[in-house]
Residue frames relative to the residue before (quaternion, step in Angstrom):
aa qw qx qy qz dx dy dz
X 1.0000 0.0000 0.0000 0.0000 0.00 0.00 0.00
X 0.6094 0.3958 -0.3500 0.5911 3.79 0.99 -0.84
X 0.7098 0.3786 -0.5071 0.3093 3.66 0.18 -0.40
X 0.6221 0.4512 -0.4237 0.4795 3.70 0.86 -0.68
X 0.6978 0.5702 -0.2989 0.3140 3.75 0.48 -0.54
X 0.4844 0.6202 -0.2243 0.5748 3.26 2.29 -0.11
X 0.6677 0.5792 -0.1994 0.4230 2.93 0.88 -1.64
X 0.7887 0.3878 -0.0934 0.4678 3.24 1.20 -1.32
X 0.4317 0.4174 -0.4808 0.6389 3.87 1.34 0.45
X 0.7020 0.4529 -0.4275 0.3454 3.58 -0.06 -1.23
X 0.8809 0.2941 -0.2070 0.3076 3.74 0.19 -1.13
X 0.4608 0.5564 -0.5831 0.3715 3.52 1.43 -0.56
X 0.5819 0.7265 -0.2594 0.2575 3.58 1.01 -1.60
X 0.7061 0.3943 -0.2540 0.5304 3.42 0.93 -1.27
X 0.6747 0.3971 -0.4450 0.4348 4.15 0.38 -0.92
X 0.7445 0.3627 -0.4249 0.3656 3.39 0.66 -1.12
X 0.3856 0.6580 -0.4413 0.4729 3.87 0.80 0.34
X 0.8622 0.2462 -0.2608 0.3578 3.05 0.32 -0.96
X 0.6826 0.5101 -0.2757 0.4448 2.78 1.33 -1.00
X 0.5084 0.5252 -0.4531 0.5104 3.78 1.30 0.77
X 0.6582 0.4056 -0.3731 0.5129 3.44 1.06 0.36
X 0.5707 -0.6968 0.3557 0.2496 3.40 1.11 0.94
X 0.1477 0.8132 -0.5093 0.2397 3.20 1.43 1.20
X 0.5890 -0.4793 0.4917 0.4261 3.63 -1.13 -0.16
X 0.4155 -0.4310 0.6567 0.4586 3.79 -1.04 0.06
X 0.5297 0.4659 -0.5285 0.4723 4.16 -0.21 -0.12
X 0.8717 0.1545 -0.0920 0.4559 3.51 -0.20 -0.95
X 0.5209 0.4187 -0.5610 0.4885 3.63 0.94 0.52
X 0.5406 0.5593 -0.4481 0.4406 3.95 1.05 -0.40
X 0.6044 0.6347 -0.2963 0.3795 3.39 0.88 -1.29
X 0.7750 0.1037 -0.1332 0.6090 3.48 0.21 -1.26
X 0.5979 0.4483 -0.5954 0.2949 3.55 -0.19 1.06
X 0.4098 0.7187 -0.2244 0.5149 3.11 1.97 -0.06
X 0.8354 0.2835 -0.1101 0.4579 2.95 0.55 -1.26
X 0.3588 0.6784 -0.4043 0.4976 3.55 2.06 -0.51
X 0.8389 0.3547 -0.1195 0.3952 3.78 0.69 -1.28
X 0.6328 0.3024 -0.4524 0.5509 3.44 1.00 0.02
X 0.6632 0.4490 -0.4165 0.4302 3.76 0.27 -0.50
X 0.6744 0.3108 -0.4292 0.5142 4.31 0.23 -0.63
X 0.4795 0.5533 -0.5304 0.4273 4.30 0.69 -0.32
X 0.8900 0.1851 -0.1772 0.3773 3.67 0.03 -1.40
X 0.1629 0.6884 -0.4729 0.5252 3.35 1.59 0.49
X 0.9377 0.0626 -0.0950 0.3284 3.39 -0.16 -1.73
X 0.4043 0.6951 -0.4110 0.4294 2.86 1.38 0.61
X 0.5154 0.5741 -0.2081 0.6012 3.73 1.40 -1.18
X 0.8439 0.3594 -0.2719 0.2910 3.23 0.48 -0.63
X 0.5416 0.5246 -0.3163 0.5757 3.41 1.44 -0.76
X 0.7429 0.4286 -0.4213 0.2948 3.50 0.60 -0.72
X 0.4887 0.7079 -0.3239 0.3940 3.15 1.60 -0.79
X 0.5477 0.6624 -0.1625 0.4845 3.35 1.09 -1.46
X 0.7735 0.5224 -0.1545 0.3240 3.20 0.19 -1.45
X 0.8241 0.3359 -0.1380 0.4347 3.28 1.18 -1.23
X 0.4919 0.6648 -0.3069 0.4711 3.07 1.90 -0.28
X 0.7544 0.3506 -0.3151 0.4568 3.21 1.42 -0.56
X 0.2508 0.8185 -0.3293 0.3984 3.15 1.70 -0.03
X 0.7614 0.5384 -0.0039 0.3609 2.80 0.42 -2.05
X 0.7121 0.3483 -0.1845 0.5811 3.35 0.88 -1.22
X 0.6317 0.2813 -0.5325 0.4881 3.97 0.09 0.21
X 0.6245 0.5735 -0.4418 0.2931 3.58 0.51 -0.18
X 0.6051 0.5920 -0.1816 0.5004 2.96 1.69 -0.56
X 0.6047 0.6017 -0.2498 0.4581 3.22 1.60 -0.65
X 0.6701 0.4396 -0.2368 0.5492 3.06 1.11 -1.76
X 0.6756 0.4145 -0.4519 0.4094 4.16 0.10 -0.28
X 0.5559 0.5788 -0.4466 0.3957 3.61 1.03 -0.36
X 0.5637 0.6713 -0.1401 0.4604 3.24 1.46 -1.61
X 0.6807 0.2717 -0.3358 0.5917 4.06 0.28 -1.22
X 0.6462 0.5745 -0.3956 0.3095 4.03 0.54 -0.61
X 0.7322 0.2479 -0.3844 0.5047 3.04 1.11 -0.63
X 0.5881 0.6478 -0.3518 0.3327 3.77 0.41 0.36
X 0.4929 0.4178 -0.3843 0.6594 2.86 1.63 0.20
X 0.6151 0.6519 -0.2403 0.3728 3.99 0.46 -0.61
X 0.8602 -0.1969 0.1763 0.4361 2.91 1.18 -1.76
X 0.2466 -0.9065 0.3378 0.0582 2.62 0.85 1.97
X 0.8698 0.4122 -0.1354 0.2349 3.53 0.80 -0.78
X 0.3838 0.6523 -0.2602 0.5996 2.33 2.28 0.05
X 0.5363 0.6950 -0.2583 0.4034 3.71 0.92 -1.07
X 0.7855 0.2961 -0.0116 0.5433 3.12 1.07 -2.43
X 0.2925 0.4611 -0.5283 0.6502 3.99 1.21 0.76
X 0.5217 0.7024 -0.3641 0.3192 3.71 -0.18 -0.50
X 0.8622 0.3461 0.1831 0.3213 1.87 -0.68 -2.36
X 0.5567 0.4723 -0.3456 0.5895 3.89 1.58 -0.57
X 0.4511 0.7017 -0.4397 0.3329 3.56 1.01 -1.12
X 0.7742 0.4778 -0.0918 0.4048 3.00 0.20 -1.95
X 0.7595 0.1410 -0.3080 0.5554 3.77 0.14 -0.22
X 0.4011 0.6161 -0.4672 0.4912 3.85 0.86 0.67
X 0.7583 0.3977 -0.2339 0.4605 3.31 1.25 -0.58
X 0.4891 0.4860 -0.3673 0.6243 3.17 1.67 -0.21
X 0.7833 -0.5227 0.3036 0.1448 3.56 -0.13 0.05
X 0.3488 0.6628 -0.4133 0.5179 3.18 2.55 -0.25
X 0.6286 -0.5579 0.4666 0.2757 3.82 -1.67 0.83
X 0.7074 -0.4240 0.3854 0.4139 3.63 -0.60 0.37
X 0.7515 0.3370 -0.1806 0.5377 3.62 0.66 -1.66
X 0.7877 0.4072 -0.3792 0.2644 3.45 0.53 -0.36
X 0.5203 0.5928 -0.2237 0.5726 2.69 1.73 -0.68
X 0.5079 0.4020 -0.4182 0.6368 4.19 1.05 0.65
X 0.6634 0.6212 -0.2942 0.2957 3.28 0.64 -1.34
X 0.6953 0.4886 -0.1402 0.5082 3.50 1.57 -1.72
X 0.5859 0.5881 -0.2765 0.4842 3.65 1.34 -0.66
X 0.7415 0.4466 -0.2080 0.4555 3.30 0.95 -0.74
X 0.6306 0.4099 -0.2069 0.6257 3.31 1.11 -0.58
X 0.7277 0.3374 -0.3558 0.4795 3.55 0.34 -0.04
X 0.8402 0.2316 -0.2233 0.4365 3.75 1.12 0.23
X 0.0887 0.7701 -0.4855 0.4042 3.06 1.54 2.09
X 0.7760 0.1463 -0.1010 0.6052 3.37 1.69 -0.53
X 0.7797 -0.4238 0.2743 0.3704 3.08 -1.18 1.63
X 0.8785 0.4079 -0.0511 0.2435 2.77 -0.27 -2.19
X 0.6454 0.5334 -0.1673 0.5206 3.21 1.23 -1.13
X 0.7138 0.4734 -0.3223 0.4031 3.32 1.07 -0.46
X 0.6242 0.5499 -0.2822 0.4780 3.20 1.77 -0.71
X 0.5519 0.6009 -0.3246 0.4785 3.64 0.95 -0.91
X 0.6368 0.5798 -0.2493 0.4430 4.09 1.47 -1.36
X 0.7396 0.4781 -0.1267 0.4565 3.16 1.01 -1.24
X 0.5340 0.6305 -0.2904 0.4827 3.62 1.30 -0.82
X 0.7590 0.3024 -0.0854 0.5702 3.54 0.38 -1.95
X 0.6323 0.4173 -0.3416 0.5562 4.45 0.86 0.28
X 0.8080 0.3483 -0.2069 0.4278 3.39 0.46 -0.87
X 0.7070 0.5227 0.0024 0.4763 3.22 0.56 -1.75
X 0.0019 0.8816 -0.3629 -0.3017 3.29 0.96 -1.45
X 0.4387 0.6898 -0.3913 0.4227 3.23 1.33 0.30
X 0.4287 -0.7234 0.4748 0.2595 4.06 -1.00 0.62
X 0.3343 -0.7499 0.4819 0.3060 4.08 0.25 0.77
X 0.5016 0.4619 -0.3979 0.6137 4.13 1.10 -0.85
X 0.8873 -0.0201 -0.0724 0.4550 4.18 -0.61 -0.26
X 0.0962 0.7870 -0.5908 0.1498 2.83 -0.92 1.85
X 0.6259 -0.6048 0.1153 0.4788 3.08 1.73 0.55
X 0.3395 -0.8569 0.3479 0.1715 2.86 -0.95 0.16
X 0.2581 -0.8267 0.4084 0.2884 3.87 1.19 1.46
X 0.7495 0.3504 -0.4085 0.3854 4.05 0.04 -0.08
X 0.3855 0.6951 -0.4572 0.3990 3.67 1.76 -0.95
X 0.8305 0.5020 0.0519 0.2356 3.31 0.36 -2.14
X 0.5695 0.4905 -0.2585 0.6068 3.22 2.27 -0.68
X 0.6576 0.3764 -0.4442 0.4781 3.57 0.88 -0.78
X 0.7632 0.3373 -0.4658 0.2946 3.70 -0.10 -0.85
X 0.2537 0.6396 -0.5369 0.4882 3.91 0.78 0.17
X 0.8081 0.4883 -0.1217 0.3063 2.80 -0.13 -1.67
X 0.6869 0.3985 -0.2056 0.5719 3.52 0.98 -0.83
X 0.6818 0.5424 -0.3279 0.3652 3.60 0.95 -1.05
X 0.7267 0.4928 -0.1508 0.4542 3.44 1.10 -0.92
X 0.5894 0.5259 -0.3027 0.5332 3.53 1.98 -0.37
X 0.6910 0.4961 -0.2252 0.4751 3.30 1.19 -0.48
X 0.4472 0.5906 -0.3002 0.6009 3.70 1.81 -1.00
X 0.7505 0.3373 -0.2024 0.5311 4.33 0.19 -1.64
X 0.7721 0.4128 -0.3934 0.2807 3.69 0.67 -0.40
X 0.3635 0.7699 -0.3912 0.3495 3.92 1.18 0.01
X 0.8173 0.3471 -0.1865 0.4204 3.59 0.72 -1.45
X 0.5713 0.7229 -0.2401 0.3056 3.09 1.83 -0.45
X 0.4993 0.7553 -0.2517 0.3420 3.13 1.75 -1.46
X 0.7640 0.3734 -0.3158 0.4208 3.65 0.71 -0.60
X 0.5718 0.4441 -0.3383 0.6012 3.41 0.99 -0.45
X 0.5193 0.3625 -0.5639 0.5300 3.95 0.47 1.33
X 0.8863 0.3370 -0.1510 0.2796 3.19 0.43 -0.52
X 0.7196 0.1159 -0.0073 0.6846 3.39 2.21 -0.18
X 0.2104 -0.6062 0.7632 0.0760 3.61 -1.34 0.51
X 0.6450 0.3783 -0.5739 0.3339 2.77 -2.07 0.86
X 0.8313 -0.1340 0.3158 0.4374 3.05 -1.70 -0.97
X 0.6226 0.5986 -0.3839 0.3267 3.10 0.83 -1.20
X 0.7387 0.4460 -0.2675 0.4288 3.64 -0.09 -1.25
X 0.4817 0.7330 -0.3661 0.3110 3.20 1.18 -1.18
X 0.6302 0.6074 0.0033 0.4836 3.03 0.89 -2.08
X 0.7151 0.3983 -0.1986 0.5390 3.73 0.56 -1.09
X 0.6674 0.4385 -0.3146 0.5132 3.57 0.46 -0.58
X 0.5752 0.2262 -0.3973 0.6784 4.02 0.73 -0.25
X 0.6047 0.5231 -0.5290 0.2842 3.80 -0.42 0.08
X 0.8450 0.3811 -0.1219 0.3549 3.43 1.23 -1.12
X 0.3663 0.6648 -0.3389 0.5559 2.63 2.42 -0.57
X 0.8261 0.1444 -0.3431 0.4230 4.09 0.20 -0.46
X 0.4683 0.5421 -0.5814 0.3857 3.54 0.86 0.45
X 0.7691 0.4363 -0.2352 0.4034 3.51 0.81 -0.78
X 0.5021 0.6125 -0.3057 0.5285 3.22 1.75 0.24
X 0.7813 0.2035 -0.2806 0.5190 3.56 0.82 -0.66
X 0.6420 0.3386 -0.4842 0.4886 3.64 0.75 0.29
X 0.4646 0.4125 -0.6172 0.4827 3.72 0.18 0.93
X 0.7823 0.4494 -0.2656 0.3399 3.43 0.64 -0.88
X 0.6836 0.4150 -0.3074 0.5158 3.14 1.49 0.39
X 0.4714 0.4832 -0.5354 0.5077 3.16 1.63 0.17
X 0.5898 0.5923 -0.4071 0.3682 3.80 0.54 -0.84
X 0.7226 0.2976 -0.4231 0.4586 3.62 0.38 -1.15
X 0.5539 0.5702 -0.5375 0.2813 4.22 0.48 -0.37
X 0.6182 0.5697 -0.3709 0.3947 3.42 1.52 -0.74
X 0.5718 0.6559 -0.2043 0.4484 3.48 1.14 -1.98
X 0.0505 -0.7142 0.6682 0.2021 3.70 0.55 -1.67
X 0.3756 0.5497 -0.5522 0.5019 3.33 1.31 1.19
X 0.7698 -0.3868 0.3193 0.3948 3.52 -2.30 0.60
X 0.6606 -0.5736 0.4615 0.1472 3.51 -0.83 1.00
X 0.8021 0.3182 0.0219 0.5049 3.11 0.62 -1.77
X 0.6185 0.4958 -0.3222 0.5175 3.69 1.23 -0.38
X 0.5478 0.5123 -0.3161 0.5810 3.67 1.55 -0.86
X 0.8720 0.3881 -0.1977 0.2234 3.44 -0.19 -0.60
X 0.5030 0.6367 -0.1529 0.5642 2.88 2.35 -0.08
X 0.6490 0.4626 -0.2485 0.5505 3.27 1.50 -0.85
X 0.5902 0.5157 -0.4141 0.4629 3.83 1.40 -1.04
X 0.7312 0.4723 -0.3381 0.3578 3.69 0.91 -1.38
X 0.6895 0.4891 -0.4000 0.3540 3.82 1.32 -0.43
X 0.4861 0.6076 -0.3359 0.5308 3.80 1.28 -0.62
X 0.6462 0.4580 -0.2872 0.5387 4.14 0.85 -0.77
X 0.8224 0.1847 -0.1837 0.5058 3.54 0.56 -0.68
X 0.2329 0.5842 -0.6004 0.4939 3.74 1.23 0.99
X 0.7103 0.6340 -0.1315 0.2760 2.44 0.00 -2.22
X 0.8564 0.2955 -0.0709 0.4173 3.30 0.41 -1.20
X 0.7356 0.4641 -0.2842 0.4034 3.64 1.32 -0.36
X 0.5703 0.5348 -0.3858 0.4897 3.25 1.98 -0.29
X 0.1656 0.8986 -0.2360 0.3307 3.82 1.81 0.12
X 0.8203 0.2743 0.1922 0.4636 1.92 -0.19 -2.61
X 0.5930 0.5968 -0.3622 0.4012 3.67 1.06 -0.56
X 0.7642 0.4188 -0.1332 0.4720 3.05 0.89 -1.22
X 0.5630 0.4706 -0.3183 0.6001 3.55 1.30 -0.09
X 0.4925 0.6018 -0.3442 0.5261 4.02 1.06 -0.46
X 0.6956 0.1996 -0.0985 0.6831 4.11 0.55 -1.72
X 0.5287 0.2231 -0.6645 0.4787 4.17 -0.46 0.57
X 0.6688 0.4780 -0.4680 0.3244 4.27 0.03 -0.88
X 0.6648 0.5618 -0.3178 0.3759 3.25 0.73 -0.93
X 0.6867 0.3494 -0.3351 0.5423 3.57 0.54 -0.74
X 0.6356 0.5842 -0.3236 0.3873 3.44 0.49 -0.87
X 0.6234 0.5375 -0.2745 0.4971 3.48 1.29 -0.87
């Protein structure tokens, strides 16, 4: 939802930009085109970047983690009682569960990972999973305002492209508040006022560069 909700500030913003500098419909198609394939693999590059960097670093954690469990078992299982001692398990049982839960390598590392560390070793994400859907969310967010400026020039599209930009502004914001279980109408008002910030300070400034430029 944030990626299509990017996709869709970033590009209504740029056409209606350009096309406030009295651009042809040729070259308002042009750089909305290119507004959408270049901020998609932008945010695609980036999440994936993201992704593996964080990837990377629990892996680094968790090898620090099996390294010191092999070193120092008993130190680990002092821990590792610690920790559900604080939750409220008895001293002895709470040794008892530590000890039994780190008879096996693995099991002890996976215990110690998702208690200590907090992080699950089985889902650490996935860095291409997370670049493509970026990637799609934000092509699908930049491609909405664009659709009319395939198929017409002038005012017209002009006109169509803010039309769908705030349909597609208040029904994200109401998909968001179903997530949030926040006010519908207070969500979808703030998405539709950030879109048409966003987009009229754009167009303004794309309106006085045409003028002089004209």
């Amino acid at each position: 939802m944030f990626g299509v909700s990017d996709g869709l500030v970033t590009n209504v913003s740029l056409i209606l930009g350009v096309a406030g500098g009295q651009a042809y419909g040729g070259y308002v198609r042009l750089a909305g085109l290119a507004g959408l394939i270049a901020g998609a693999l932008s945010m695609a590059a980036g999440e994936y970047n993201s992704m593996r960097v964080q990837s990377e670093l629990l892996e680094r954690e968790l090898a620090i983690e099996r390294v010191e469990l092999r070193r120092n078992p008993n130190v680990e299982r002092a821990e590792l009682a610690r920790i559900y001692e604080s939750r409220g398990v008895r001293p002895d049982r709470a040794l008892a569960m530590a000890t039994e839960l780190m008879a096996d390598p693995e099991v002890a590392l996976q215990t110690h990972a998702r208690e200590e560390l907090g992080i699950d070793p089985t889902r650490l994400g996935s860095p291409k999973s997370a670049a493509l859907a970026s990637l799609l969310a934000f092509a699908l967010g930049g491609l909405i305002p664009l659709v009319p400026w395939l198929f017409a020039e002038g005012t017209a599209p002009i006109v169509a492209s803010v039309a769908l930009a705030v349909v597609a502004s208040v029904a994200l914001g109401f998909l968001i508040a179903r997530f949030t279980n926040r006010s519908p109408y207070r969500t979808a008002a703030r998405q539709l006022l950030l879109t048409a910030v966003a987009a009229a300070t754009t167009w303004g400034i794309g309106h006085l560069i045409g003028i002089n430029v004209h």
